[in-house]
C-alpha positions as CSV (number, residue, x, y, z in Angstrom):
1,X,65.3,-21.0,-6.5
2,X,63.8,-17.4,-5.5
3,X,64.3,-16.1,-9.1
4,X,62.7,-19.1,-10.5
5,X,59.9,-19.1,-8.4
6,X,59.7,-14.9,-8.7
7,X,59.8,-15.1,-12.6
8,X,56.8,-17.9,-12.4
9,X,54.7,-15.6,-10.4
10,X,55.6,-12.6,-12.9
11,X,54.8,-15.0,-15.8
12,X,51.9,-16.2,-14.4
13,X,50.2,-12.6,-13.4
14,X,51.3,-11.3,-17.3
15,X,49.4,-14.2,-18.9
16,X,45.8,-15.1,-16.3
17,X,44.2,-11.3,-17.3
18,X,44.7,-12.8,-21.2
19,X,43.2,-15.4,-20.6
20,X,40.4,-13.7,-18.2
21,X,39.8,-11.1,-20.5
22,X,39.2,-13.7,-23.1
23,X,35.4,-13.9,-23.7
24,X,33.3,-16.7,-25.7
25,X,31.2,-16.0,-28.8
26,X,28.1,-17.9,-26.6
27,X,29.0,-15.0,-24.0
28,X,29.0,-12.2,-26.8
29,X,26.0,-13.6,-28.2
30,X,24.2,-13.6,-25.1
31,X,25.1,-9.8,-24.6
32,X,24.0,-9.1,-28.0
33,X,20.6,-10.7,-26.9
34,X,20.8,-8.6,-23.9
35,X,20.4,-5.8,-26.1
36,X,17.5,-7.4,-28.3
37,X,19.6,-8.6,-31.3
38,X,18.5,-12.0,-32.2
39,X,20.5,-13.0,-35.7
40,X,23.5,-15.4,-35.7
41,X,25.8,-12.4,-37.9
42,X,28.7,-13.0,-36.1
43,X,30.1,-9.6,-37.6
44,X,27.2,-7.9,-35.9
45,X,27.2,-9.4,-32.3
46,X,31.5,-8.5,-32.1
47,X,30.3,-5.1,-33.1
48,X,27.3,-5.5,-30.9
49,X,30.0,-6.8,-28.1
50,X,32.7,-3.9,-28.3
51,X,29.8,-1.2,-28.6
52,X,29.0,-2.8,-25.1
53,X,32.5,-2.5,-23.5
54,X,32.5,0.8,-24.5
55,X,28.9,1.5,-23.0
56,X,30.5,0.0,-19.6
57,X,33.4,2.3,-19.9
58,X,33.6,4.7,-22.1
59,X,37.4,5.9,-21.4
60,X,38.4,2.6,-21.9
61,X,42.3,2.4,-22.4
62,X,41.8,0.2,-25.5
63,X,39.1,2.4,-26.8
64,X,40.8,3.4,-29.4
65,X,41.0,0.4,-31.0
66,X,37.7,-0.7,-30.5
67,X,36.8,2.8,-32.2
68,X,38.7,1.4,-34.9
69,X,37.5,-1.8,-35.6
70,X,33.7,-0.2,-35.3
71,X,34.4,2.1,-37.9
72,X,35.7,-0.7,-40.1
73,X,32.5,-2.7,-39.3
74,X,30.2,0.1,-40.0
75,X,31.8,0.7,-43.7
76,X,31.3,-2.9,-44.2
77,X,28.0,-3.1,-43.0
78,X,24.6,-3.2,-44.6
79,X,22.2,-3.4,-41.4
80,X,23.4,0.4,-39.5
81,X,22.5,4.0,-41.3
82,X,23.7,6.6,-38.7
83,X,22.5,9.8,-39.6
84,X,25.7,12.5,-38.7
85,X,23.3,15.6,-39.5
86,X,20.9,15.5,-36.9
87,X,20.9,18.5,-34.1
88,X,21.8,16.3,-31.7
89,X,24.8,15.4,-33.5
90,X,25.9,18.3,-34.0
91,X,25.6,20.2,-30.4
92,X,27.8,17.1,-29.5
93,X,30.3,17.9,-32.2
94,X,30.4,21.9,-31.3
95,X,29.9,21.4,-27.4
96,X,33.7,22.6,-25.6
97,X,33.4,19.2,-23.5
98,X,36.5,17.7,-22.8
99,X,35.0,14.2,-23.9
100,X,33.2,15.1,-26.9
101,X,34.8,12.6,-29.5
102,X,34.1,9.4,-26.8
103,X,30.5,11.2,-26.4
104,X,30.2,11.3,-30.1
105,X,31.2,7.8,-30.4
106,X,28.7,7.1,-27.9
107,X,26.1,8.3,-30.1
108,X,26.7,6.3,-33.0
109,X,27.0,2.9,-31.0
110,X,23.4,3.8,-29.7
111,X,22.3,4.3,-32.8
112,X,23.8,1.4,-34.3
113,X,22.6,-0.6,-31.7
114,X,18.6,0.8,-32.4
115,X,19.4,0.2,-36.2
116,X,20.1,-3.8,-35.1
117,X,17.6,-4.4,-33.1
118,X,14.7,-2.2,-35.4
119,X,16.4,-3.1,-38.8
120,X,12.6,-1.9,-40.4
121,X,13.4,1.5,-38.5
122,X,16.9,1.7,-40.1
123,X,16.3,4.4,-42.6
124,X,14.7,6.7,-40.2
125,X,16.7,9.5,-39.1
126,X,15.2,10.3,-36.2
127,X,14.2,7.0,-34.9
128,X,17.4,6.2,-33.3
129,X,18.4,9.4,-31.6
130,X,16.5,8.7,-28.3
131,X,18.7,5.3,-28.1
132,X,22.3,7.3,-29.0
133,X,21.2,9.7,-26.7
134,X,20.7,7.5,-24.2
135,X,24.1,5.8,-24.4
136,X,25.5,9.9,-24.7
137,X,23.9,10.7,-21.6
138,X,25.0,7.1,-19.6
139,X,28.3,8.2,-20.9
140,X,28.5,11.3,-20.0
141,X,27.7,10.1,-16.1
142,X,30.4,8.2,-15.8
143,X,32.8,10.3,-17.2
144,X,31.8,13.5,-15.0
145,X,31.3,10.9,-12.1
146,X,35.1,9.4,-12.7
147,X,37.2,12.3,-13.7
148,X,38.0,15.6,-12.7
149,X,36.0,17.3,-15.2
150,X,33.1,19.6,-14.4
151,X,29.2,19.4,-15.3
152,X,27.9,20.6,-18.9
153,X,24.9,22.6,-19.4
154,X,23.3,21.1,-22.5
155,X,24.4,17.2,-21.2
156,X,23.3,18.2,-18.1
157,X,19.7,19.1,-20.0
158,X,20.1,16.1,-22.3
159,X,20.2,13.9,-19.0
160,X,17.7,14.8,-17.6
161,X,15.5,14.5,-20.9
162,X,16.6,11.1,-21.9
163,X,17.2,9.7,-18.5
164,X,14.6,12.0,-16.6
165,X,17.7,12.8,-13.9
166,X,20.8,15.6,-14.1
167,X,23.8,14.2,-12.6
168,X,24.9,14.5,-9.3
169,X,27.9,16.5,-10.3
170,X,25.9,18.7,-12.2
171,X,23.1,19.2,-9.6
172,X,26.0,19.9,-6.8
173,X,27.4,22.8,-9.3
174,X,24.3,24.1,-10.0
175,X,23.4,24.4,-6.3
176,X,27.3,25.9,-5.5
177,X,26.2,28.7,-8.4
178,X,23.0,29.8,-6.6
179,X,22.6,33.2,-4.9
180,X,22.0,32.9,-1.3
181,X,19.2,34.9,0.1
């Protein structure tokens, strides 16, 4: 009777967080609304949906998959034009952060998501870097605020530009690094 009732507890606990993870296209819709898209392209609002678990976490264990399937989306999509040549971009791609790729990946979700919801802005280059920055910088919070690794000057900078605050971690070093008097 114990392993019966033992290997319906262990059955149980494998299969409620499928099912609790499992989320409605209302409830993806809704997010995508959140974030200002108002179309029924049921493409867009999954993409719209995984950029925005990756915006919630972006060390996500399956983010590498998500990464995936956006990259797929984006080649098949008409409606995002992420510009990879902008300065911004680039520092990303040369900085020596230990997070640059999710950082990176960061970038082109905000952009994508500008390039949805401003679909007449899409062909601007620049119009969308205040909005990937923005989901670098939020990015780059959590990670420095969740793992072990230290504050970087130029996301440290882009913080406080785009979100008009440095991070605490950042701030703390920077304070530690001071002369004292």
């Amino acid at each position: 009777m114990k392993c019966v009732v033992i290997a319906f507890f262990a059955t149980v606990s494998w299969i409620l967080p499928c099912f609790s993870q499992e989320v409605s296209f209302e409830e993806k819709k809704k997010i995508a609304q959140s974030y200002g898209y108002t179309k029924d392209n049921s493409a867009n609002i999954e993409a719209i949906y995984m950029i925005h678990l990756l915006r919630e976490n972006p060390l996500l264990p399956e983010s590498r998959d998500l990464k995936l399937k956006l990259f797929a989306w984006m080649q098949d999509t008409d409606d995002v034009m992420v510009y990879y040549d902008t300065p911004e971009a680039k520092e990303i791609e040369i900085s020596s952060f230990q997070y640059k790729k999710d950082l990176l990946q960061q970038y082109i979700n905000g952009c994508s998501i500008f390039d949805l919801t401003n679909p007449d802005k899409m062909k601007d280059a620049e119009a969308d870097i205040p909005m990937g920055m923005k989901f670098v910088c939020e990015a780059y919070e959590k990670i420095v605020n969740t793992t072990n690794t230290p504050s970087h000057y130029y996301y440290e900078a882009q913080c406080e530009k785009y979100l008009g605050r440095r991070t605490a971690k950042g701030i703390a070093e920077a304070n530690t690094k001071k002369p004292n008097k």
